[in-house]
NUGU-805321 format. One record per residue (C-alpha): residue in one letter; x, y, z; residue number from 1. Coordinates in pm, whole numbers. Layout:
SITE code      u      v      w pos
SITE    A      X      Y      Z NUM
...
//
This chain:
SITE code      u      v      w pos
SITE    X  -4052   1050   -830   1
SITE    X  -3711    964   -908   2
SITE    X  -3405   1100   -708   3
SITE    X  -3106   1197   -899   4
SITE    X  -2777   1086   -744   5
SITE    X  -2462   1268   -834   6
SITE    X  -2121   1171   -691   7
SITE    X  -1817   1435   -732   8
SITE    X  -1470   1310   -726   9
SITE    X  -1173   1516   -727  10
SITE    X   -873   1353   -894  11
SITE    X   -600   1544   -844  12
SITE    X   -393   1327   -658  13
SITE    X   -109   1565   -587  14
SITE    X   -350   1829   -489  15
SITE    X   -648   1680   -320  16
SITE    X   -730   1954   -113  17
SITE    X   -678   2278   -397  18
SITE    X   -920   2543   -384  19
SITE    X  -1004   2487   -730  20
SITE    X  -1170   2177   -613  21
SITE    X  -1377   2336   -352  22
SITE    X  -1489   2612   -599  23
SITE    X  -1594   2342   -855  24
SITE    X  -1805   2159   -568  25
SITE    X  -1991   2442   -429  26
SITE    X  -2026   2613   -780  27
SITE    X  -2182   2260   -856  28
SITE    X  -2433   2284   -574  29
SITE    X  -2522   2666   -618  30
SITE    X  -2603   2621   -942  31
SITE    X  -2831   2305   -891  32
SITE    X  -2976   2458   -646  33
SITE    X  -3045   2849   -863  34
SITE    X  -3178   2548  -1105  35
SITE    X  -3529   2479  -1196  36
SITE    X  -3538   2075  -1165  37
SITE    X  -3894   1905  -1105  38
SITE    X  -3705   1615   -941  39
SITE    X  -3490   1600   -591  40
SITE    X  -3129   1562   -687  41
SITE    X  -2850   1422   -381  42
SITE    X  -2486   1541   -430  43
SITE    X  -2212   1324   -252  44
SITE    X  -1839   1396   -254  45
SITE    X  -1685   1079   -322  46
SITE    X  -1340    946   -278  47
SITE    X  -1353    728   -540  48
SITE    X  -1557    676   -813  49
SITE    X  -1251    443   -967  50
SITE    X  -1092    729  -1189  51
SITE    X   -760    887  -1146  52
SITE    X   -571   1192  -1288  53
SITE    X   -898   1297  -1456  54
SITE    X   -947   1613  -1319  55
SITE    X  -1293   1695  -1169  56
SITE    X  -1497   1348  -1232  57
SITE    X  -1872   1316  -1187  58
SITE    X  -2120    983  -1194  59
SITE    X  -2487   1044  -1199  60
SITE    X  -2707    794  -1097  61
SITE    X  -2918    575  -1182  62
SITE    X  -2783    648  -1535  63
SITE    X  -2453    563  -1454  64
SITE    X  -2306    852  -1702  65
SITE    X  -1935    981  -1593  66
SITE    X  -1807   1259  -1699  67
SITE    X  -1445   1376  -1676  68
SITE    X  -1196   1667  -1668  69
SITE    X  -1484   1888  -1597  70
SITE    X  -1427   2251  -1524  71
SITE    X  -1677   2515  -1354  72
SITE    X  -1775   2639  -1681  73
SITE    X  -1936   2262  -1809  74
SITE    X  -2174   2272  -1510  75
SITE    X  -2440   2452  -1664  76
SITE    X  -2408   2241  -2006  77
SITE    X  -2462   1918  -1767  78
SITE    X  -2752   2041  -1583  79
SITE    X  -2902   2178  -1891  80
SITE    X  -2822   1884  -2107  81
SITE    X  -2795   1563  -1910  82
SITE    X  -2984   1635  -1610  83
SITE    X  -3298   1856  -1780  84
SITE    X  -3321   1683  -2076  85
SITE    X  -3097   1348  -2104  86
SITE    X  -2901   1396  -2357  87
SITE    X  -2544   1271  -2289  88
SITE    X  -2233   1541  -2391  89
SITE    X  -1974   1325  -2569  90
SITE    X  -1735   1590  -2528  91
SITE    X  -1732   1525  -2171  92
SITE    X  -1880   1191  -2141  93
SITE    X  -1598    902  -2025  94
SITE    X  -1573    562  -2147  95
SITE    X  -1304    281  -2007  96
SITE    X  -1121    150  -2328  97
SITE    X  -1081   -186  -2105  98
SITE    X  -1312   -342  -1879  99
SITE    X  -1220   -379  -1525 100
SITE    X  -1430   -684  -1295 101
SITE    X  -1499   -521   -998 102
SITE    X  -1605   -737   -702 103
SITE    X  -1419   -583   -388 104
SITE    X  -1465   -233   -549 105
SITE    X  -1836   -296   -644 106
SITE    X  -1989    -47   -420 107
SITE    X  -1750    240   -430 108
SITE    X  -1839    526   -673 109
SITE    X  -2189    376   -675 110
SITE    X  -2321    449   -337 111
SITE    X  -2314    685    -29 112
SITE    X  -2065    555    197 113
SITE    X  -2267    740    441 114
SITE    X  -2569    556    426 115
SITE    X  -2652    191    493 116
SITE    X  -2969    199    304 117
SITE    X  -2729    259    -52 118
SITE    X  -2584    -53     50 119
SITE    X  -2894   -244    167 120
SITE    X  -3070   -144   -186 121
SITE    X  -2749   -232   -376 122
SITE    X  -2847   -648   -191 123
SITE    X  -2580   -509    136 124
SITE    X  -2593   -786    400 125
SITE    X  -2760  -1068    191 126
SITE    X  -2476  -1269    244 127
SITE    X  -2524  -1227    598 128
SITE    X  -2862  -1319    604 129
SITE    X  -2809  -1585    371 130
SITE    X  -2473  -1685    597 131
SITE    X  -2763  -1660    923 132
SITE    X  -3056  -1929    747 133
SITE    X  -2710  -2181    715 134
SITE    X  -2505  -2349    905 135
SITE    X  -2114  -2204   1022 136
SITE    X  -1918  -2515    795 137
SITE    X  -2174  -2405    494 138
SITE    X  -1977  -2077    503 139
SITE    X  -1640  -2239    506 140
SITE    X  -1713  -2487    213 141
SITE    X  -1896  -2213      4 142
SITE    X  -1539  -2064     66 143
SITE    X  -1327  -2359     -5 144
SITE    X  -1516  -2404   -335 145
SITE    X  -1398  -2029   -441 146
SITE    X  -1044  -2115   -330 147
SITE    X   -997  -1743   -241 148
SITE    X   -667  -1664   -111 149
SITE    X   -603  -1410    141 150
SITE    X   -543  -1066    -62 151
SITE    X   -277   -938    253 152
SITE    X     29  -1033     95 153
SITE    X     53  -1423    245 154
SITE    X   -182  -1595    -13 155
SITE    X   -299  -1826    261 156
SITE    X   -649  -1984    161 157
SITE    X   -886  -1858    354 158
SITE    X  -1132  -2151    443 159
SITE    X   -837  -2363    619 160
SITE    X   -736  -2048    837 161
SITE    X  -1110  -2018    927 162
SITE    X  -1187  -2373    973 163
SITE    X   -869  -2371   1213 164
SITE    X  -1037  -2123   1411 165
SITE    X  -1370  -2284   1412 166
SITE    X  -1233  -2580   1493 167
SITE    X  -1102  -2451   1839 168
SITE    X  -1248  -2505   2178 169
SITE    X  -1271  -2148   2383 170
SITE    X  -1491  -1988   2580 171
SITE    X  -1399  -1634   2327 172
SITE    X  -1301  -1612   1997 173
SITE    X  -1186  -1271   1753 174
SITE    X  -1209  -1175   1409 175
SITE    X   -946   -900   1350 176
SITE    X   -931   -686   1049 177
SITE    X   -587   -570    949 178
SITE    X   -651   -252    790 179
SITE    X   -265   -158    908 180
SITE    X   -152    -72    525 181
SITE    X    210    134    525 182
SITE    X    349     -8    184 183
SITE    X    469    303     46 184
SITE    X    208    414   -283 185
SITE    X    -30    153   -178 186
SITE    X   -370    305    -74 187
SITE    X   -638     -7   -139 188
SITE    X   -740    -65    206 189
SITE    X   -791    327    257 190
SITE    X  -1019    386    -76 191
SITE    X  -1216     32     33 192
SITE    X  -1295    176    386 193
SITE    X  -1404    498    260 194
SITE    X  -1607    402    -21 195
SITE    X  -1781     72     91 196
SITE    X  -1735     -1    489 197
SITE    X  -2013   -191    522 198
SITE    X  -1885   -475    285 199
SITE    X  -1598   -494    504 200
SITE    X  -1801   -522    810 201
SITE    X  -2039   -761    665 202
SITE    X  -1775  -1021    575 203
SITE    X  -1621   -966    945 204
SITE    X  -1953  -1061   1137 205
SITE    X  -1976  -1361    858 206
SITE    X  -1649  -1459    976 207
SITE    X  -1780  -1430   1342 208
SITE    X  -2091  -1668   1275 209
SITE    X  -1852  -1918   1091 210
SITE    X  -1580  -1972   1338 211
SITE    X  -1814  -1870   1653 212
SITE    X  -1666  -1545   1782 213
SITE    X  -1835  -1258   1941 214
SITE    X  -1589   -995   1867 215
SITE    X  -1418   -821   1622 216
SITE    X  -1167   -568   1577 217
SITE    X  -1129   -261   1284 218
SITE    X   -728   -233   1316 219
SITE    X   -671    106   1134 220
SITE    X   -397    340   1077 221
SITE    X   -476    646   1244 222
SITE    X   -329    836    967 223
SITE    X   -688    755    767 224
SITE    X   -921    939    960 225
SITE    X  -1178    997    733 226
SITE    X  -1188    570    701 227
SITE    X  -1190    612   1093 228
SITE    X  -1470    801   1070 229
SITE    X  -1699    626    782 230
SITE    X  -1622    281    991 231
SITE    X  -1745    432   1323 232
SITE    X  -2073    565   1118 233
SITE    X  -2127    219    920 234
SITE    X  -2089      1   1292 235
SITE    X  -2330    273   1458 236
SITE    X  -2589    216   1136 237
SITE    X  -2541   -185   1143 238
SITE    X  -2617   -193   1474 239
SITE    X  -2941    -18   1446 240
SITE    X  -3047   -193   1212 241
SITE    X  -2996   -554   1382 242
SITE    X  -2686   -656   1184 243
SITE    X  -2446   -612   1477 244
SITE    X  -2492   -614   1834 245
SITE    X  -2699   -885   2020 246
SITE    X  -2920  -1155   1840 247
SITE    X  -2859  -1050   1527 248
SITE    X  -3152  -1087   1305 249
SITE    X  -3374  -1269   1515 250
SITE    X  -3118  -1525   1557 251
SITE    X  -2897  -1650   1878 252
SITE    X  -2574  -1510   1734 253
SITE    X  -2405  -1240   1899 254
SITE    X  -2123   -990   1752 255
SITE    X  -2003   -684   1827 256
SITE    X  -1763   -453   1686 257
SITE    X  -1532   -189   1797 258
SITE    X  -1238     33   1581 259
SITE    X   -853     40   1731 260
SITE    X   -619    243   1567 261
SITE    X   -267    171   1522 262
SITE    X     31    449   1559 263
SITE    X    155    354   1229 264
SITE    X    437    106   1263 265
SITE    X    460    -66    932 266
SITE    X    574   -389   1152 267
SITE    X    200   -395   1277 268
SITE    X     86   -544    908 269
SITE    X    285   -870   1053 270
SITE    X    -67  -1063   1215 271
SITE    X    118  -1150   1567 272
SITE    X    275   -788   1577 273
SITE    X    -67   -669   1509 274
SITE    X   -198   -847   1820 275
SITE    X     73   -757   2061 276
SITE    X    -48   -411   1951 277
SITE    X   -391   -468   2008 278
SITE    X   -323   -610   2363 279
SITE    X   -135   -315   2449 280
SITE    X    220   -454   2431 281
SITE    X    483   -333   2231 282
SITE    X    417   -443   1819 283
SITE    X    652   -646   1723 284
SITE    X    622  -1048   1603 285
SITE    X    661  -1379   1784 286
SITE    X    773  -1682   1672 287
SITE    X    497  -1924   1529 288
SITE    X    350  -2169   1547 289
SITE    X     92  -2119   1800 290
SITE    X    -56  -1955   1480 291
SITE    X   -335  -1715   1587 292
SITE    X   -606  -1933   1436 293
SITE    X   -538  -2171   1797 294
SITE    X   -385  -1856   2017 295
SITE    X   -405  -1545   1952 296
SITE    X   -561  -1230   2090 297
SITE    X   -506  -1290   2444 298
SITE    X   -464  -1675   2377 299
SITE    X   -755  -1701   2221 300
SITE    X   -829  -1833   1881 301
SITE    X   -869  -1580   1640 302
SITE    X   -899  -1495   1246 303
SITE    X   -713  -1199   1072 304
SITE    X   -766  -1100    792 305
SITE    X   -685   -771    550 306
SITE    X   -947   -593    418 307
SITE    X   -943   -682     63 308
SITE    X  -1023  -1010    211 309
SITE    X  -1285   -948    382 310
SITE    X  -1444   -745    149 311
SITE    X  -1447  -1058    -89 312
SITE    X  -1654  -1272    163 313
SITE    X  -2044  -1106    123 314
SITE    X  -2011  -1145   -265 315
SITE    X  -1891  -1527   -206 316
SITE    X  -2184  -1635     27 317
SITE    X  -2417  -1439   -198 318
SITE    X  -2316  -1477   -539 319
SITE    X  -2165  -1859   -465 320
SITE    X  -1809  -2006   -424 321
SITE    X  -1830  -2087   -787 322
SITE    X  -1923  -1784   -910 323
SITE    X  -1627  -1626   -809 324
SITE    X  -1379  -1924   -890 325
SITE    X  -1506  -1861  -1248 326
SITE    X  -1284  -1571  -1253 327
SITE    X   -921  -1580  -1218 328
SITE    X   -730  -1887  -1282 329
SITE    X   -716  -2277  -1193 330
SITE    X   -469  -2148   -849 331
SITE    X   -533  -1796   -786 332
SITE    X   -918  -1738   -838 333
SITE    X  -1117  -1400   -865 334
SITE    X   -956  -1045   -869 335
SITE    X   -703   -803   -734 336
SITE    X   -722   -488   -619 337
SITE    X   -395   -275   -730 338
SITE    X   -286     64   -619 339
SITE    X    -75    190   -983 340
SITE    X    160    432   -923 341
SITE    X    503    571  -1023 342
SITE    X    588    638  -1409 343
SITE    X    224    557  -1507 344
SITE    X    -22    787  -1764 345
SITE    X   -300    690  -1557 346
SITE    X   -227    590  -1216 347
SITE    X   -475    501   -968 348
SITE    X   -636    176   -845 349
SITE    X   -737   -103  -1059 350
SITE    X   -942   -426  -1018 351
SITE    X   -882   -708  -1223 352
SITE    X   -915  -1076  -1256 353
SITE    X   -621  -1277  -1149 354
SITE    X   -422  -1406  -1468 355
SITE    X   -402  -1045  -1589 356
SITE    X    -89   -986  -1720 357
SITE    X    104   -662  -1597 358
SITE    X    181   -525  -1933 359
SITE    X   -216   -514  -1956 360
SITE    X   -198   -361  -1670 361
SITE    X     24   -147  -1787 362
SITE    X    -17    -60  -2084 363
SITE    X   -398   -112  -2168 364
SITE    X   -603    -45  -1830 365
SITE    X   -338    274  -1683 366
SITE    X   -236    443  -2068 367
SITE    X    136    341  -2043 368
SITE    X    428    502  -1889 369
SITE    X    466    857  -1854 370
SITE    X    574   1120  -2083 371
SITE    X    636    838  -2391 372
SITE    X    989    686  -2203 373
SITE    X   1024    378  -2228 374
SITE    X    934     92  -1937 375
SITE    X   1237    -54  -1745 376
SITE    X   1068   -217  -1492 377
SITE    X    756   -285  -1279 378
SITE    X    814   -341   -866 379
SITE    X    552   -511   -729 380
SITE    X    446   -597   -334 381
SITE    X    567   -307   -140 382
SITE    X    862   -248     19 383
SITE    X    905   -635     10 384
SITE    X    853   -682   -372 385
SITE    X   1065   -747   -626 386
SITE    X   1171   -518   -920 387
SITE    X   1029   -745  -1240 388
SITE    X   1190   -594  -1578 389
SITE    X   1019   -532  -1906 390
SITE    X   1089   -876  -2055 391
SITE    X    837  -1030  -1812 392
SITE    X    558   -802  -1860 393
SITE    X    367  -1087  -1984 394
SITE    X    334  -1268  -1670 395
SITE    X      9  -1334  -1577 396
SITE    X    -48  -1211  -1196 397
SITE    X   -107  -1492   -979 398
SITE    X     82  -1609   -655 399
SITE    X    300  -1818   -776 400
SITE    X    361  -1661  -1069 401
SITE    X    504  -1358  -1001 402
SITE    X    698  -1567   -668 403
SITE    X    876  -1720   -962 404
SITE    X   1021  -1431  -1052 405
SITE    X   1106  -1298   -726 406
SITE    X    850  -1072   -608 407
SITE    X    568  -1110   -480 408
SITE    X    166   -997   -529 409
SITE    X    174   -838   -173 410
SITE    X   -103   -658    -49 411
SITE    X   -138   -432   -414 412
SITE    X    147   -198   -457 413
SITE    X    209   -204   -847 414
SITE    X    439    105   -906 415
SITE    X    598    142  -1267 416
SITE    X    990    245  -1336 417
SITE    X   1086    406  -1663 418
SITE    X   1441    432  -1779 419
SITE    X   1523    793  -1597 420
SITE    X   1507    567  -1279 421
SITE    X   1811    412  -1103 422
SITE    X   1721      3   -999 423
SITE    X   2032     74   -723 424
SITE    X   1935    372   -586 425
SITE    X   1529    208   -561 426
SITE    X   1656   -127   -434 427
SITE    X   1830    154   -154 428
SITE    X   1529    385    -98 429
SITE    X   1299     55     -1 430
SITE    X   1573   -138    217 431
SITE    X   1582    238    395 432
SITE    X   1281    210    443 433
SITE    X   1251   -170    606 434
SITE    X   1584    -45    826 435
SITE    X   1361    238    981 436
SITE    X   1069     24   1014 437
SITE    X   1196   -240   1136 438
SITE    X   1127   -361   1545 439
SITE    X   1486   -450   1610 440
SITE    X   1374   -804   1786 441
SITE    X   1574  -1084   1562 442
SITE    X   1918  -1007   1507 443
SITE    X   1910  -1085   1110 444
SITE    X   1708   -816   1030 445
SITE    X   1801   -548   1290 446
SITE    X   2185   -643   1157 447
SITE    X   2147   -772    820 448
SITE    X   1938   -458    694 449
SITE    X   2150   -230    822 450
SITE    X   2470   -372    648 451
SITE    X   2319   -426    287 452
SITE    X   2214    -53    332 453
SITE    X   2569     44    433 454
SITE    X   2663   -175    121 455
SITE    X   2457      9    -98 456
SITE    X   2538    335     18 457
SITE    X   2918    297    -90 458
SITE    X   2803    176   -444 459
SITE    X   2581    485   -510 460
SITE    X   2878    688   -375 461
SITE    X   3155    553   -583 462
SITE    X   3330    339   -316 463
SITE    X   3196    -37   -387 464
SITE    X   3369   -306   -534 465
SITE    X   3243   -624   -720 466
SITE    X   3284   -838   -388 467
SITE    X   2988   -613   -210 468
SITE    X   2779   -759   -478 469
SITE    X   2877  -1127   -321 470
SITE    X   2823  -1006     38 471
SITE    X   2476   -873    -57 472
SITE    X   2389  -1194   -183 473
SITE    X   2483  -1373    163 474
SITE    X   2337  -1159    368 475
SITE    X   2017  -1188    187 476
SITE    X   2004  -1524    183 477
SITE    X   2075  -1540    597 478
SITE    X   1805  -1248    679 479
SITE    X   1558  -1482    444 480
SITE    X   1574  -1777    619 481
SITE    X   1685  -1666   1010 482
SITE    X   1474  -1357   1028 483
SITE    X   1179  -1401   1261 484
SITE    X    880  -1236   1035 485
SITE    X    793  -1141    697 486
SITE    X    902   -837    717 487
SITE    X   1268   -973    771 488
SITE    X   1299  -1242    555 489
SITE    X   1143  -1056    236 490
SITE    X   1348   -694    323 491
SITE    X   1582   -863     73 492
SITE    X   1355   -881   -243 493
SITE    X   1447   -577   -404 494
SITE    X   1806   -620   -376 495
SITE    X   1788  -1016   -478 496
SITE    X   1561   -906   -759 497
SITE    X   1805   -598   -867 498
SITE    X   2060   -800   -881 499
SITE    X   1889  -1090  -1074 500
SITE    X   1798   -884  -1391 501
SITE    X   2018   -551  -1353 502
SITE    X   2369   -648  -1223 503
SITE    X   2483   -507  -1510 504
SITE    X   2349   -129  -1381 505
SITE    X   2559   -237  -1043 506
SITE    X   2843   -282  -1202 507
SITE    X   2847     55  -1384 508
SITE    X   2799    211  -1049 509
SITE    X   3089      6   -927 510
SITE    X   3360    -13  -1235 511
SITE    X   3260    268  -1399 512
SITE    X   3144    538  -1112 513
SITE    X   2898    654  -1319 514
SITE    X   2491    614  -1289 515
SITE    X   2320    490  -1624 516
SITE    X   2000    701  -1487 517
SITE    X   2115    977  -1378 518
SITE    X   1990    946  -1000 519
SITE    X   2274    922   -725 520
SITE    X   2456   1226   -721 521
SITE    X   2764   1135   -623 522
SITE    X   2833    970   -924 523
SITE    X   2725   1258  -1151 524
SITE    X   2980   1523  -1311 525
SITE    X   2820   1878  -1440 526
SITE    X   3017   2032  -1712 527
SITE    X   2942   2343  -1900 528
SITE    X   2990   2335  -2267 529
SITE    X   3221   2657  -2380 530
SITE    X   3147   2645  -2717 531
SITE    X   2749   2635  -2673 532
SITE    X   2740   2892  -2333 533
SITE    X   2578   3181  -2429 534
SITE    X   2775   3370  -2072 535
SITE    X   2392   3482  -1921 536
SITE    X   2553   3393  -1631 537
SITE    X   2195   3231  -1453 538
SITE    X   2342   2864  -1378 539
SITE    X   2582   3062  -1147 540
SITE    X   2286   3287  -1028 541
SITE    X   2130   2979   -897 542
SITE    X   2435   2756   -779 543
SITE    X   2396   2712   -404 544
SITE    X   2776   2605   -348 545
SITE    X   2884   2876   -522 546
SITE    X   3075   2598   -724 547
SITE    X   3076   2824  -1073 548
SITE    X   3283   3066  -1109 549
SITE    X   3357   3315  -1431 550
SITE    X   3226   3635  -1559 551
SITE    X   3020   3709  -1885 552
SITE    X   3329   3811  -2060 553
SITE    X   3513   3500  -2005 554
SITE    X   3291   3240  -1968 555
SITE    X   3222   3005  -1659 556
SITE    X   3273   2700  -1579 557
SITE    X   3219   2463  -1228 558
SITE    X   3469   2380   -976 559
SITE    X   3391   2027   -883 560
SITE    X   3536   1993   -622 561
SITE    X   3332   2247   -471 562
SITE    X   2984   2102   -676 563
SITE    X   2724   1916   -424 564
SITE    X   2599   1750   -772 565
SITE    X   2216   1970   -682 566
SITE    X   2169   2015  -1043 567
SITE    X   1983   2359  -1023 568
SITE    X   2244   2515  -1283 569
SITE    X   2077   2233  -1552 570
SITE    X   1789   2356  -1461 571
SITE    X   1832   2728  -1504 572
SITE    X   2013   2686  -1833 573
SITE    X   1791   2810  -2109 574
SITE    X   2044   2659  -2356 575
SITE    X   2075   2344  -2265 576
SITE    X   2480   2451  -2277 577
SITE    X   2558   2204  -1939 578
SITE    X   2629   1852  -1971 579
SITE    X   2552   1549  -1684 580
SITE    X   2752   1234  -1704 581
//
């Protein structure tokens, strides 16, 4: 008898945990169950079944039929319909308009997280086993032939940084998985873990058995504790069943696994911070080399790599190191995992093959950019990235590619800026944010962030001048090259990049005080407009500053000298009889 598998994904990403969605769940479940079905039926709450913004979203398996934007009232049409009698309701029913190729995503929305045996019947640790009947330098040539990169942010091929490792002479070796993701909008690593864990597991004891280690390490962000949680489950489940512990499957190799979490220092994503961290020291980087593939975790040699990563590795061994370099292109081979946010129709994570361009991205996988405005730019990479304008939509998304442009692929932040947004006041918000995180160790970044952000405070506040614009420039270019991590020498990118394709937006800020978007306050003047007021009087109702003064005889009109620029009067005018310049 067949069993019915039905996974239930709420998509409201800025309400995840509404009532509405717990009603629709159990409403889903009490009905199936007052239901007379002849067959057993499994309900799952899934975090991702790979649709966004869709509203209630259901897959039911085997049939692999989605449907979308379902409210409580549909249930009883889909267990009627689709589940008693087959019939699929097209009303409801949910087709992609573009293919995605999903190999690091494969699993999630398909199985039970939950359960090893959904991944052992969807072929879960073949590539182990087929990794186990080999020998450890098969592994790492199967890998050189797909020429996959690592997916962190660094690009790094992956077969020379294991074959470094394996290469080593110690009595211990580690595998570490970086699972340390803090890019702001970027949630890959988190959606991976909690849909498929196993696949990320898998390709860590593969790595073991290639380079010879006995241990590995889940480095997580204690800030995803259901991940926490589905990781702890999936090593507890491996183990049992012989794929992790001592002679695993029948065979003299030994691995073992264990969870750390990390307290959320974005520093941590940097591999030697990581392992200061791990060995209970403060996180923050040291110079290389020793790289960590000769001396790492406590001197010994050791492999990190992010999650995407090693998600990658089972399907390689499996499938072939071919197989995979059939996708992509000629230099960056297979497919990327993005997390699509911002000014987006459609946002949510995407897998495509590398040499997809961004405006397909854009524009044909996510539905465009919000509410019909047009595109000004897309930033790319994080906090690191750089701010790529609509002109170079086209570019294909490779490594090198998008480094030619001045960003870079990072670990998968893709986030999408429409005209309404302010490229100064962005290029500010991320170098904030690389000034708070950073660890203070090498003067260039402690220093140098802390002055471009002092920099571009006076331009969004009417006090720059066109030689600020030269002094961002230099200390860019210092912090690039003296700064002791990543995390130092890219802080710059969205400034350099800003500055590259928007000076012209700078210079508005700068000559003209004024803000082409609309964003940084201090540069914005509200005036009410006598001769379309209508005297209601709410925009002085709802001034704070008490900045509008006037009656409903006479009119009103704002002080600005006393105006904190909040722009609640706009807001309340039902006339649209105030003006922003």
């Amino acid at each position: 008898m067949k069993t019915t598998t039905i996974l239930i994904q709420n998509t409201d990403t800025k309400h995840p945990d509404d009532s509405a969605t717990q009603d629709f769940y159990q409403q889903f479940i009490d009905l199936l169950t007052q239901s007379s079905l002849d067959f057993p039926i499994e309900v799952i709450r899934s975090k991702d079944i790979g649709l966004y913004d869709h509203g209630n979203v259901i897959r039911i398996l085997p049939e692999n039929i989605v449907y979308t934007n379902l409210k409580v009232d549909d249930i009883k049409r889909i267990i009627s319909a689709t589940l008693k009698q087959g019939r699929i309701l097209t009303d409801l029913h949910y087709k992609a308009q573009i293919k995605q190729h999903r190999i690091v995503l494969r699993n999630c929305g398909k199985i039970n997280p939950e359960d090893i045996n959904d991944y052992l019947e969807n072929k879960g640790y073949n590539g182990l086993i087929k990794a186990l009947k080999g020998k450890p330098e098969d592994i790492i040539e199967e890998l050189k032939i797909s020429k996959l990169r690592g997916r962190g942010g660094g690009g790094f091929p992956t077969w020379q940084k294991w074959s470094f490792a394996k290469s080593q002479q110690a009595d211990q070796k580690y595998v570490i998985c970086n699972a340390d993701e803090g890019d702001p909008g970027a949630y890959m690593d988190r959606s991976l873990l909690e849909g498929d864990p196993h696949s990320v597991i898998e390709g860590m004891i593969i790595a073991g058995y290639a380079i010879g280690a006995s241990q590995g390490y889940l480095y997580v962000r204690a800030e995803y504790p259901l991940a926490i949680k589905r990781l702890q489950n999936a090593i507890q489940q491996a183990t049992q069943q012989g794929f992790l512990g001592e002679n695993i499957q029948g065979t003299t190799f030994c691995f073992n696994l264990e969870v750390r979490l990390g307290a959320g220092a974005f520093v941590c994503g940097e591999e030697t911070a990581l392992i200061a961290s791990l060995e209970g020291k403060r996180g923050t980087p040291r110079p290389r080399p020793p790289y960590p593939s000769v001396s790492g975790l406590w001197g010994k040699p050791t492999v990190i790599n992010n999650v995407e990563t090693l998600a990658n590795i089972p399907y390689i061994i499996s499938k072939g190191g071919k197989n995979y370099a059939k996708y992509g292109t000629s230099d960056t081979t297979g497919t990327k995992v993005f997390a699509v946010t911002g000014k987006i129709a459609n946002s949510g994570l995407v897998e495509v093959p590398m040499g997809t361009t961004l405006r397909q991205i854009v524009y044909d996988i996510c539905g465009g950019v919000e509410h019909g405005i047009p595109i000004k730019a897309v930033q790319t990479g994080g906090p690191s990235g750089g701010v790529i304008p609509e002109d170079y939509l086209d570019t294909p998304v490779e490594f090198g590619s998008l480094q030619n442009l001045g960003s870079i692929m990072g670990s998968g932040g893709l986030i999408v800026i429409d005209q309404n947004d302010c490229v100064v006041d962005l290029a500010k918000f991320y170098l904030q944010f690389c000034v708070d995180e950073s660890c203070g160790k090498c003067a260039p970044c402690r220093l140098g962030g802390y002055q471009m952000l002092q920099i571009l405070e006076k331009i969004t506040k009417a006090q720059g001048t066109t030689e600020d614009l030269e002094k961002l420039a230099s200390i860019s270019k210092a912090m690039s090259r003296a700064s002791l991590c990543g995390l130092g020498q890219s802080a710059p990118n969205p400034v350099v990049s800003t500055l590259k394709y928007f000076k012209q937006e700078y210079l508005e800020h700068i000559n003209n005080h004024s803000c082409p978007a609309g964003i940084c306050k201090e540069l914005l003047t509200y005036t009410i407009i006598q001769n379309a007021c209508r005297k209601c009087g709410l925009c002085q109702k709802n001034c704070p500053a008490d900045a509008i003064i006037g009656d409903r005889e006479k009119g009103y009109h704002i002080v600005q000298e006393k105006c904190i620029k909040c722009g609640q009067c706009m807001e309340a005018c039902k006339f649209d009889s105030i003006r922003r310049d």
